[in-house]
C-alpha positions, 0 to 999 in steps of 0.5 A: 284431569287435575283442576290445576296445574301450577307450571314454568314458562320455558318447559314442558307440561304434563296434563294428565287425563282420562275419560269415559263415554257415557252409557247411553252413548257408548253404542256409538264409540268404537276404540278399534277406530282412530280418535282425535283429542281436541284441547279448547281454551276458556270455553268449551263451546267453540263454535265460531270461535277457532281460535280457542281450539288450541290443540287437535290431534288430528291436525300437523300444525296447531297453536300450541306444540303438543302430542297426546302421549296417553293411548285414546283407544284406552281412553288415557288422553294424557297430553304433553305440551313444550315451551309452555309461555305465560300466554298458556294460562287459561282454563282448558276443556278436553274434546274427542272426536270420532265417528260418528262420536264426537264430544265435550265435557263441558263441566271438567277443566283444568286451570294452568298457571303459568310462571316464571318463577318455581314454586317453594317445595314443601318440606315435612317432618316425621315425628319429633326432632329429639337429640340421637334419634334418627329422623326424617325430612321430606321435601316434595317439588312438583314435576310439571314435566316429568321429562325434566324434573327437578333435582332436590338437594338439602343443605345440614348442619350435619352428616346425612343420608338422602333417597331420591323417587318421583312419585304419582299425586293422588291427581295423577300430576307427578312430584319429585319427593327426596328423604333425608335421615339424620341423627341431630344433635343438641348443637344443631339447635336453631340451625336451619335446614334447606331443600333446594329444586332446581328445574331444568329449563332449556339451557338454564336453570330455575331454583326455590327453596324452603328453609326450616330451623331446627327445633331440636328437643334435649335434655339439660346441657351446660348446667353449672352451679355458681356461688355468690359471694365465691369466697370464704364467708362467715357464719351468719351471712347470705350466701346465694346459690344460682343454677343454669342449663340449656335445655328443650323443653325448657327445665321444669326441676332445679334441685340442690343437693350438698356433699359432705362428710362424703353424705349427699343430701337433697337440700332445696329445689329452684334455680336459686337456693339462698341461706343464711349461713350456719357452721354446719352449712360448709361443704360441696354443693351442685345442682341437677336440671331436669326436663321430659328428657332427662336431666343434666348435673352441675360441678360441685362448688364449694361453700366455706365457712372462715369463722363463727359470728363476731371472729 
């Protein structure tokens, strides 16, 4: 059985178990004759303590409301018990009971854990969250009573498709596991993501959620060029030219290219580009932003020359 089960009061729990019998003892088990499964809280050992046998299932009436759904003779001793309380949490041993077998294990239990309140679901990417590519968000809630699991719901900034499974633990414990695809988008940048669990609980509902913010990678966007001062100048004087962009990764390259004459000619790199202005310096000029993804261009500003030094 799991060393732990993480549960809800007012639902159900599902402890998943199995055994085997001992080589030197199995002469004494027979399958073909009915078995009892015993549950005991905190210490395996019993013996003038009755209290601790919580379960029998042998018994019609025991303290906590139960059965054994898994078959002993198969030795799947998987037991389900209802309206779990707070009370319940405490550490549980597992007991068979035949003719003439009968034992404990006294170095397997399993600690259940009570709450009010659901635990967060987990919520995972797979790969890179890149602008137009298709990607994939799981989100994973425990199913502590399988017969009522919780339903997982996502909240995006965008279009999306979901696929829904109840899935086996690794423990046997079960969880509900929900994919969602989509193609992000620059824009959905540091939007948040929400995958919501909400558990059924008698009449009412419990609900938690993880919420994860987009890291969204990109290349360069909304780069423009801009011009200081914007208005005609005259040869001699400083002109600066200044270049932003958005873009994830940040921009690793700024580089200046000028127009003229229908020429296009690389004339500097960085975000800014400062000159002192000639007669041959007029014309058009943008910039080009560049990260691992690709890069982005500026509209063209204009530089004009309204005279040589001293006119």
């Amino acid at each position: 059985m799991p060393d732990r089960l993480d549960v809800l009061t007012g639902s159900c729990m599902q402890i998943p178990c199995s055994f085997d019998i001992p080589d030197q003892n199995k002469y004494t088990f027979n399958s073909t004759i009915p078995t009892s499964g015993v549950w005991i809280k905190e210490n395996p050992y019993f013996g003038g303590r009755p209290d601790s046998v919580i379960f029998n299932s042998s018994k019609i009436v025991n303290i906590y409301q139960g059965k054994i759904t898994g078959k002993m003779s198969q030795k799947n001793c998987t037991t389900v018990f209802f309206n779990v309380t707070t009370s319940y949490t405490n550490r549980y041993f597992f007991r068979i009971e035949s003719q003439p077998f009968r034992a404990t294990d006294p170095d397997k239990s399993v600690d259940i854990v009570v709450r009010d309140l659901p635990s967060s679901p987990i919520l995972t990417v797979s790969g890179e969250v890149k602008e137009g590519t298709s990607v994939s968000f799981n989100c994973s809630a425990v199913a502590p009573c399988p017969e009522h699991p919780p339903e997982l719901t996502w909240t995006l900034p965008t279009q999306f498709t979901t696929e829904n499974q109840l899935q086996e633990n690794p423990d046997q414990t079960k969880s509900v596991l929900s994919t969602v695809t989509f193609t992000p988008s620059y824009l959905h940048r540091e939007k948040n993501i929400t995958c919501t669990a909400v558990y059924p609980v008698g009449a009412s509902n419990k609900t938690a959620e993880h919420n994860m913010m987009l890291n969204v990678s990109f290349s360069p966007k909304d780069t423009s060029a801009s011009i200081s001062p914007a208005d005609p100048v005259s040869v001699g004087s400083c002109v600066n030219l200044t270049c932003s962009s958005t873009a994830n990764p940040p921009v690793t390259t700024f580089t200046w290219f000028k127009i003229s004459g229908g020429n296009l000619t690389q004339v500097a790199s960085g975000l800014s580009y400062t000159l002192n202005v000639t007669i041959g310096d007029g014309g058009l000029y943008f910039c080009e932003a560049r990260n691992s993804h690709g890069c982005g261009k500026s509209k063209e500003v204009q530089l004009a020359i309204k005279g040589k030094t001293g006119t």
